[in-house]
C-alpha positions as CSV (number, residue, x, y, z in Angstrom):
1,X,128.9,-18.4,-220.7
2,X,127.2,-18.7,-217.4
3,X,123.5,-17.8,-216.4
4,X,124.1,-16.4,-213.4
5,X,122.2,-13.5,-211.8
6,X,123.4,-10.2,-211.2
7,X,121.5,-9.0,-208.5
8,X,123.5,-7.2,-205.8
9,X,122.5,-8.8,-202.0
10,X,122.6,-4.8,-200.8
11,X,120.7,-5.1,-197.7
12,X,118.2,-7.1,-195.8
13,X,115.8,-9.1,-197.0
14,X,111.6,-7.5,-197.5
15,X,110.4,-9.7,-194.8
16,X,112.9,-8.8,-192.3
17,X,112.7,-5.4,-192.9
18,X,108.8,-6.5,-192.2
19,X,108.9,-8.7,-189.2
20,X,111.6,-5.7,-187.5
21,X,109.1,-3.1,-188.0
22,X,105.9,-5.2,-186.2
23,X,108.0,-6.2,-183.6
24,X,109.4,-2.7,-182.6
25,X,105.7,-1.6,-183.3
26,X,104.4,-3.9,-180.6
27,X,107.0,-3.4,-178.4
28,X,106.4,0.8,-178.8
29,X,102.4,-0.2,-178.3
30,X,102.7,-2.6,-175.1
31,X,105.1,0.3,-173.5
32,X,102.8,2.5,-173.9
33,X,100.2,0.7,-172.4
34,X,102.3,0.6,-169.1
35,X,102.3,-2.5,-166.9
36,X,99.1,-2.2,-164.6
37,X,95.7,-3.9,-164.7
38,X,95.9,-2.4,-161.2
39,X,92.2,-0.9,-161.8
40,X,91.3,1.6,-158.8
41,X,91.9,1.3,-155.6
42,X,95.5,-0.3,-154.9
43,X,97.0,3.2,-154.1
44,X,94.2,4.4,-151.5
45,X,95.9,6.0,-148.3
46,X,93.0,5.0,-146.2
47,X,92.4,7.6,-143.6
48,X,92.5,10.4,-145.6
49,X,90.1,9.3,-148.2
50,X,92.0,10.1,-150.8
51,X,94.0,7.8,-153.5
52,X,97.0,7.8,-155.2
53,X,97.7,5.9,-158.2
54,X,100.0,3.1,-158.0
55,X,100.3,2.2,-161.8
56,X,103.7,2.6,-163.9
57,X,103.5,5.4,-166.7
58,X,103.8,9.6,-166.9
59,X,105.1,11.4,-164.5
60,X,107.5,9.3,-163.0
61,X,111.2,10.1,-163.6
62,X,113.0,13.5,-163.0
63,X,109.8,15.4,-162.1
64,X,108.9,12.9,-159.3
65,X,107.6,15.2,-156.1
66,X,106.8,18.0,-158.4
67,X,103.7,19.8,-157.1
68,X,100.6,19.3,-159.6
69,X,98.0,21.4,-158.2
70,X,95.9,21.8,-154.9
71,X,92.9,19.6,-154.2
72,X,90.7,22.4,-154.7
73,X,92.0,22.7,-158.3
74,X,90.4,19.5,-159.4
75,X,86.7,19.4,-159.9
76,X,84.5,16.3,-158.4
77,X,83.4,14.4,-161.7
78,X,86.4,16.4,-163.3
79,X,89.7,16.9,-164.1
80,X,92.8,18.9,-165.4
81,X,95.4,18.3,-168.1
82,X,98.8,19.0,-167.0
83,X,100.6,18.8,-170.5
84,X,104.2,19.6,-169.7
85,X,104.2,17.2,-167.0
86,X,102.6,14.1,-169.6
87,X,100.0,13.3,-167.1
88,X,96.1,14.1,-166.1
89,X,94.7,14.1,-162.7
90,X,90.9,13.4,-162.1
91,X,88.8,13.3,-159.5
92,X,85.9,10.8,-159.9
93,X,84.5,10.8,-156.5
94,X,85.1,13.4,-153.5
95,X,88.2,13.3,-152.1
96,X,89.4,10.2,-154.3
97,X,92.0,11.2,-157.0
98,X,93.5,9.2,-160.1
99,X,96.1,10.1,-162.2
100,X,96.6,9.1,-165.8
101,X,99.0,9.8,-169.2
102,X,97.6,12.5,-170.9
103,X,99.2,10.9,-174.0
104,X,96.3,9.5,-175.9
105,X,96.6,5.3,-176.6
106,X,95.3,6.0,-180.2
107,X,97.6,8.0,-181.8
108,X,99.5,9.8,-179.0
109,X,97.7,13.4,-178.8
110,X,97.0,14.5,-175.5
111,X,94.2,14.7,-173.8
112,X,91.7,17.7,-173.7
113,X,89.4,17.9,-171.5
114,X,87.4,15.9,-168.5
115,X,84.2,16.2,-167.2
116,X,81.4,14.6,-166.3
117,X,83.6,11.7,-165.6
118,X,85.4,11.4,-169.0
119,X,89.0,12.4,-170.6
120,X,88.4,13.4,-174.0
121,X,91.3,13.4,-176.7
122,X,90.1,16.1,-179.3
123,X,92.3,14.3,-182.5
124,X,89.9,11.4,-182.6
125,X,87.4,12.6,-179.6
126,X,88.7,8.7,-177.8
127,X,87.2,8.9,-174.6
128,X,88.2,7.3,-171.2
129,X,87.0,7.3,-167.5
130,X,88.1,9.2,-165.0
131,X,88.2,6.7,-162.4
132,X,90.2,3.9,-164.2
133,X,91.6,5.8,-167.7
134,X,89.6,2.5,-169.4
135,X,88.3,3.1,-172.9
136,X,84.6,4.5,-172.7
137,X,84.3,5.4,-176.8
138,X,87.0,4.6,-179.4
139,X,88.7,4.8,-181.9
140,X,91.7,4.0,-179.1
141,X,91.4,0.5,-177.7
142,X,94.0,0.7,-175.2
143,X,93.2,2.8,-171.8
144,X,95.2,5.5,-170.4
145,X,98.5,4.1,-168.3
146,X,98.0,4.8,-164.6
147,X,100.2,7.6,-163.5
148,X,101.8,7.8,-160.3
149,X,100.9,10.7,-157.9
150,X,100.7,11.2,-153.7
151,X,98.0,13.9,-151.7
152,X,99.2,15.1,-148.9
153,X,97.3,17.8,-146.9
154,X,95.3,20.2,-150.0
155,X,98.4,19.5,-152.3
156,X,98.5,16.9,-155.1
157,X,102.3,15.8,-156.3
158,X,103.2,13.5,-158.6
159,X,104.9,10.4,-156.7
């Protein structure tokens, strides 16, 4: 007569079924986030005034040189979502443009609108400026990841 237990050692243990899922949840959270701090101006062409974002994130990959849109297609203190490509392109200032993830950092909608210098996501209504992607009004606390994109001439291409 023993007192042994009967209980079957089926699968991993609670807490490292736990500790898996934080860790692939901060590692899907910091990738998101892309790698740059690089605020503004690291991408600026000089003498044609206009800027191109230098950041890692949407946009890069198979569509790289992929025309966006013309110059004239982006409004000064505005923007435009380009959804299938993953990325927005604003333009904060005349003849300086930015480019950004459309992917929202809260919960991974994209992006809606811009104007008067924001991207607005409509799940959450997160907002972030156009001139750096940083969070202007929550709930997201994580800006937009800097997208990479060259202007040439009156055309704007992703990089």
């Amino acid at each position: 007569m023993t007192s042994a237990s009967h209980t079957p050692e089926s699968g991993p243990a609670r807490r490292t079924v736990v500790a898996a899922a934080g860790a692939a949840g901060l590692a899907a959270a910091l990738t998101a986030c892309g790698s740059g701090d690089d605020s503004s101006d690291s991408g600026n062409t000089g003498n044609s005034g206009t800027t191109g974002n230098t950041g890692a994130g949407a946009g890069s990959g198979s569509a790289a040189g992929t025309a966006l849109a013309k110059t004239s297609d982006i409004p000064e203190g505005g923007g435009k979502v380009f959804e299938a490509k993953g990325v927005v392109v604003t333009q904060p200032a005349a003849g300086t443009y930015k480019a950004f993830s459309s992917k929202c950092t809260h919960r991974g909608c994209t992006v809606g609108s811009v104007a008067d210098g924001v991207i607005v996501c409509p799940c959450h209504n997160s907002h972030f400026s156009a001139e750096d992607g940083s969070v202007k009004k929550g709930p997201a606390t994580q800006p937009l990841a800097a997208a990479k994109i060259t202007v040439s001439g009156d055309e704007i291409k992703l990089a």
